[in-house]
N, C-alpha and C positions, 0 to 999 in steps of 0.2 A: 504494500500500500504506500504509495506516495504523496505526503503533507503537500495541500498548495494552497498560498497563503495571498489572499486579495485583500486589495487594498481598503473595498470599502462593499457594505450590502446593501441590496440585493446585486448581484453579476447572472447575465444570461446562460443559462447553458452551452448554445453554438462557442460562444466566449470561451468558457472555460477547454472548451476541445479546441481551439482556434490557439489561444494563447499556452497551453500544453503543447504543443507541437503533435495532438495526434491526427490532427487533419493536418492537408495543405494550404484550406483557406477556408473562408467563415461558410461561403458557398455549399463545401465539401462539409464541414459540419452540420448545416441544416439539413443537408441531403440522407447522411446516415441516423440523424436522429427521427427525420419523419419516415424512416423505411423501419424503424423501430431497433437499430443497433445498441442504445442505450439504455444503460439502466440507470436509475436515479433514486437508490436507498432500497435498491433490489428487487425494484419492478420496473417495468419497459416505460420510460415515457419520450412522447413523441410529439411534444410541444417545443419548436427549435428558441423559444424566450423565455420559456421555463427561469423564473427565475431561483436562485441559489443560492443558499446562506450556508454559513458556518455550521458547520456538522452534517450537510448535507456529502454522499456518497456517492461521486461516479463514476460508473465500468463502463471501457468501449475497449475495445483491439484488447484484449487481453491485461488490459490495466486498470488499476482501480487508484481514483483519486480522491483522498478526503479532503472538504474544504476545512481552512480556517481564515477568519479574518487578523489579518496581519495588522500587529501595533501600530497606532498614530506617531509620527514622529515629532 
C-alpha cells in the first residue's frame, strides 16, 4: 500500500490516478474508471469526480493507494 499525501480536500479521483502516474493522462483516467477499473474503499466506482478524502482507499493496475491529507505548511 502506498501513502499519498494531498495537499488539501476534497481531490477528484481521475486526479489522484493522473497525479500517481498510473494513467498517462486525466483522459486515460476517466476512461478506466467509467469502464469500472477502480475500486474506491473496495467497491467499483465509476464516477470519474468522485470526490476523495483522507482515509479514502484506491486500487487500479494492481496498486492500492491510501489517501492522506498532507500538513499545512
Amino acid at each position: 500500500m502506498i501513502d499519498v499525501e494531498i495537499p488539501k480536500e476534497p481531490v477528484e479521483l481521475y486526479k489522484v490516478l493522473k497525479f500517481e502516474n498510473l494513467v498517462a493522462s486525466g483522459g486515460e483516467a476517466k476512461l478506466v474508471i467509467s469502464e469500472g477499473l477502480v475500486l474506491l474503499n473496495g467497491e467499483i466506482e465509476t464516477r470519474k469526480r468522485k470526490k476523495i478524502v483522507s482515509g479514502d482507499v484506491v486500487e487500479f493496475a494492481g496498486e492500492t493507494l491510501r489517501i492522506k491529507l498532507g500538513s499545512a505548511t
